[in-house]
Each structure stands twice: as C-alpha cells, then as structure tokens.
N, C-alpha and C positions, 0 to 999 in steps of 0.2 A: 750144404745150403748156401748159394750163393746173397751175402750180404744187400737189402735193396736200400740204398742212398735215400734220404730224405729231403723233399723239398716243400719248402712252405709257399703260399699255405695250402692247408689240405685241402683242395677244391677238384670239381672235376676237371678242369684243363689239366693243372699239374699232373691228374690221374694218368690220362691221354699220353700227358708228355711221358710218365713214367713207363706206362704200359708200350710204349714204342724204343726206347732209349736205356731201358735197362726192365725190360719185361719180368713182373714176381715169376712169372712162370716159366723161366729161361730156363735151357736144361741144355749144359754146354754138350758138343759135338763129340763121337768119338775120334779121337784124333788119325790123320791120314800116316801113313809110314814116314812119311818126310814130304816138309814143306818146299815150293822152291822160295819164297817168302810167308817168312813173320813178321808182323806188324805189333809193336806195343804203342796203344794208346790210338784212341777210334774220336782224334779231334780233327781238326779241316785236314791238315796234313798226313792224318794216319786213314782218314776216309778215302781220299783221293787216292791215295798208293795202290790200296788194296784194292777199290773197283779197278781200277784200272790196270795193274798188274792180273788182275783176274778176268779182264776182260781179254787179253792178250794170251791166256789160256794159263796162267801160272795158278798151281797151287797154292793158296794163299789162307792164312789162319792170319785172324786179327783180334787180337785182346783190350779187351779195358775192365778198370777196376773201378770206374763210378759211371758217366753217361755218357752214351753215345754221344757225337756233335761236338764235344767239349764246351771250351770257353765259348766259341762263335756262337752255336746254340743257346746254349744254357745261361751261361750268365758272361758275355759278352756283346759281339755283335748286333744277335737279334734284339734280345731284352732293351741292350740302348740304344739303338735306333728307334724302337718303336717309343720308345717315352721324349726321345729327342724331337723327335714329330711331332706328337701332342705338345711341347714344349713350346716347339717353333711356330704352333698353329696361337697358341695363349700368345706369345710375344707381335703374333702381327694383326690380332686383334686388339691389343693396347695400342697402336702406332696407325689402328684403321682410319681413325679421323683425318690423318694425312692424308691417306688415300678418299678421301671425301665419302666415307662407308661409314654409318654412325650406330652404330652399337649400346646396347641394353647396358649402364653404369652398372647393375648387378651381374652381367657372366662375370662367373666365376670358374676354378679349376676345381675336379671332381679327380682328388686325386686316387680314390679307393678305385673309381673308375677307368683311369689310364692304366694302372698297374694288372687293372681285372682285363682290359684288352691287347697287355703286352701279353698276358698267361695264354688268351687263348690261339693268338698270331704265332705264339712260339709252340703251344702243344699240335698247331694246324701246318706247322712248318716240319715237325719233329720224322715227321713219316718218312721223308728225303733218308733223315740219317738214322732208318733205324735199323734194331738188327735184323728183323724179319726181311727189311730190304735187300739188305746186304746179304744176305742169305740166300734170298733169291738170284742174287748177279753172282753168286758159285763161294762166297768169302764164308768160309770157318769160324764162327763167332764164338767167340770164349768171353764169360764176363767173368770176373774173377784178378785178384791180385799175381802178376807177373814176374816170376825171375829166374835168370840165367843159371840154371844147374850144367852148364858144361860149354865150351867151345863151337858145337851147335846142337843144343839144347834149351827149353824153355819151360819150366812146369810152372801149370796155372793149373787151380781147381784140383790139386791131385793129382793131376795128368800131363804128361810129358812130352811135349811138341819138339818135333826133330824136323830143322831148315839146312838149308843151304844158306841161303841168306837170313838177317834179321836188321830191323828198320826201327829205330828208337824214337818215338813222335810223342812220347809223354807232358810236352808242352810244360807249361809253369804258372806259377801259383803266386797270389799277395806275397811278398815282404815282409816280415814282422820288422817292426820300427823298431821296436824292446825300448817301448818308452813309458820309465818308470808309472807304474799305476793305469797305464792304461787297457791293459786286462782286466782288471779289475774291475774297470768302469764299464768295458764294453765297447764294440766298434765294428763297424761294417767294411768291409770291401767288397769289391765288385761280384764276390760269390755270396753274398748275403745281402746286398741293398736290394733287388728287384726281389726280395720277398715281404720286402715291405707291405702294407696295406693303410698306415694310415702316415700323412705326413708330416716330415719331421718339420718345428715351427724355426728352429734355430740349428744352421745345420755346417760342420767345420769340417772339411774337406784337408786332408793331411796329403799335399803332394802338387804341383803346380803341372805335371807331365799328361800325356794327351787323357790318361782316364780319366784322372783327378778334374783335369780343366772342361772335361765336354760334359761331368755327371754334376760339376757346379755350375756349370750353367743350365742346365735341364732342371737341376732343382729353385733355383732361382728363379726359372720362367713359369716352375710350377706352382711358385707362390712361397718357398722357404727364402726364410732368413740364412745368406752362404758368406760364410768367410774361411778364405783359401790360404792356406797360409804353404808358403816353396822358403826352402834355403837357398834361394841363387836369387839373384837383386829383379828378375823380370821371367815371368809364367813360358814354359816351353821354351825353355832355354838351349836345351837340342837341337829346338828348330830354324827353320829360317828366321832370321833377324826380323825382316820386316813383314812375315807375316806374323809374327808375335805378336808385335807391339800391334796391331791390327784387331790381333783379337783380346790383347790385354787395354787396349780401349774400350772398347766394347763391354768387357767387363766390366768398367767402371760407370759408362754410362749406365748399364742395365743394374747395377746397385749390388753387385758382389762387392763383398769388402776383403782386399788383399793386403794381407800380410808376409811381405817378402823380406828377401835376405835374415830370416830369421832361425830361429832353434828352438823347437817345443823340448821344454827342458820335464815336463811329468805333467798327468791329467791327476785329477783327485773326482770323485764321484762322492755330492756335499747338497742333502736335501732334496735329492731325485733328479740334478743338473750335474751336468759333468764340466769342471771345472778346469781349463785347457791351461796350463802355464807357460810362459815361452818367455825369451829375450832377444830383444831386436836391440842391434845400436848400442849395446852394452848395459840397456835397461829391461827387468823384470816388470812382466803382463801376465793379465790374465784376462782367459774371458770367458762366461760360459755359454754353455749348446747344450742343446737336448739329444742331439747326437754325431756319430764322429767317423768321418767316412775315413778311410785307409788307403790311399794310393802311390808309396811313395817308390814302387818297383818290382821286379817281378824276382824269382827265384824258382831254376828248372825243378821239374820233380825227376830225380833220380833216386832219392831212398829206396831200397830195397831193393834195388834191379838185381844185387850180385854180380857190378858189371866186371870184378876181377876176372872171374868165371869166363869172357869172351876176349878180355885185354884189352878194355877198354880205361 
C-alpha cells in the first residue's frame, strides 16, 4: 500500500490535487527489463527529463515518494504567486487615491478566501504534472520511496528497476535552524504555510533570503503584522546590491518591521504567543507573534537513496 501524503486542508480542490499528483488509487507499473532512464523525484527538473527523454523514444521509469510537481506545484511556485497577486492587488488599492480611483474605507482582505483560491488555481494547474499524464506520454510512474540496491539498480514499492542511466532530481527541503525551543512552540515553512486558512495577526518570518522576503511581504499586504528578522546587516544579501536596498525600502515604507544583523538565540511558547528571543548589537530582545515562519535555507533530500550503492 503505497503511503498517500496529506494535505490540509481537507477540501475538495486539495482532493483534485491529490487525486492527480499522487492518485489513492495508484497501482505502480510492472516494471520493464531495463530502463534506458531512471528518474528519482517527479519535481520541475525530474518532470521535464522524463517527458522528454520519453518523448525521444527512451524507456523511462520515473519515481517519487510524495507529490508530483514538487515544490513549484505544491508548495512553491504556484501557491506564492497566487497569494502574491492577491497581495499586490490589496497594496494598490491602498495607494488608489494616487491614482485618482477612490475606493470603499472598508475593503478589506478576505484571507480564508485567497488561500481558498490559490487551492483551487493549484488543484486546476495539477493535471499538467500528473501521473496519469505522464503515463500517457509512455513515462513509468512509481510512487513509492526510492533506493539504489546496485550499480544499476533501483527498488521502489518492492520492485526492482534496472537502467542504464539514472537522474537524481530529489530537490530540497526547509533547513532546520535547531533553535533552541522552537519545536516546541511550532513553525511553518514554505511546505506548511499555504495550508493556512485563517491569518496570522502577528507574523515573524526567520530568514531575510528570496522565500523569506517575498512571503513577508505577501503577508504584510494581506494585512499581518511581519517582522523579518536575517543575520547579515541588509535582506537578500546574495543579491544584487542595489536592487536590495530597493526592495528593503520598500519594506520599510509598506510597515514590515526588520530586524537585521541579528541571532535568535530560543523561541519560548508562554500564554498561547510564542515568544521570539534574539540579540542584536550585543543586547538581549524579545518579541512575540502568533506565529513563525521558517526560511532560513534549504537542505538536499538525499537520505535513503543508498547512493554508496552507484558511487555516488
């Protein structure tokens, strides 16, 4: 019985999504004598391989152990673009009277209802990358956890795939920060915030990097209280110099409140608020939020591939 992933909340778009992206009803393939491509991991870059090396007539098995589409799907790409929109359409409707357009004092943001229209943009998107599709364009779909039992070998589900080649597209996952007490308390990152449904009033974004800074500003325009807090003295410190400081204005006009060059030293969870501690400048803060987003980097998923097993 292949494990089905759960996604909240339980409504029928999620259904849709699930029903295409990792179908209850899946019933993996019997396998071909040998592959001339294996695919593990069915995210943009394990999607693309396999259509298309199958399109070019190659035998191609392509595995994943949670959802088609991956992050882009699921909880990247699509999910925040579509709440960024909503986002960007509230922010230029506060700035309408500049444009000489005068708007009702009471619109307001209906956030049960952005997040109810990203589920269904995303379950109506889901078809593109699902297995039945990929099924149909000649690709071998196995859902089930992956790992190299030999030099070209791969058993998923019980079953034992023999390639020529094999394509490792397992992409990556949040970061754990491992900051003291914050398990405890509780925290979202990008695979848990777009299951949201009601929104957070006070909301502390752990990371100043492109995720971190585009999901505080989205919640920001959606009407949270956001304070961003980065250990490096200025937000997307990676990037281009001057387009930073471009959109770390902008931050500050639109009412994020940043906290840089700083170190969250433990979260405490104290009366149903979670209680952030940090030090900046040599002095000890604290502040609390009702909740606590996660972004401070990514980490590949390789556990359990086996990859001594290819020499990798």
């Amino acid at each position: 019985m292949i494990p089905i992933p759960e996604v909240l909340p339980h409504d029928a778009h999620n259904a849709t999504l699930i029903s295409n992206v990792h179908p209850p009803d899946w019933a993996n393939p019997e396998p071909a004598p040998r592959y001339n491509l294996v695919v593990i991991g069915a995210g943009t870059a394990g999607l693309v391989t396999a259509a298309g090396a199958a399109g070019l007539g190659a035998k191609v098995a392509l595995v994943e152990r949670h959802l088609l589409g991956g992050d882009c799907l699921n909880v990247g790409c699509v999910p925040s673009k579509s709440i960024i929109h909503s986002s960007r359409i509230s922010a230029l409707i506060k700035d309408a009277g500049q444009l000489g357009l005068q708007i009702p004092d009471n619109a307001k943001v209906d956030f049960p209802a952005v997040m109810e229209r990203m589920r269904r943009l995303r379950a109506r998107i889901s078809f593109h990358d699902s297995a039945r599709r990929f099924q149909g364009l000649g690709v071998d779909v196995f859902l089930g956890e992956g790992h190299f039992s030999g030099p070209d070998t791969l058993e998923v589900g019980g079953k034992t795939l023999r390639f020529k080649k094999a394509i490792i597209a397992t992409g990556t996952r949040p970061s754990d920060p491992s900051i003291p007490g914050l398990a405890e308390a509780g925290f979202l990152t990008n695979e848990t915030v777009f299951s949201l449904t009601e929104r957070p009033r006070r909301l502390a974004v752990l990371g100043g990097g492109p995720i971190g800074s585009e999901l505080a500003q989205a919640f920001r325009r959606l009407g949270s209280e956001v304070t961003l807090y980065h250990r490096a003295a200025h937000i997307l410190n990676r990037e281009d110099g001057d387009a930073a400081e471009i959109i770390q204005q902008a931050f500050l006009r639109e009412g994020i409140r940043l906290i840089l060059d700083c170190k969250v030293k433990r979260v405490e969870k104290k009366d149903g608020e979670k209680v952030i501690y940090f030090e900046r400048q040599g002095k000890q803060e604290a502040v609390e939020v009702d909740e606590i987003l996660v972004a401070i980097g990514r980490t590949p998923n390789l556990e359990g591939l086996n990859l001594d097993a290819v020499g990798v």
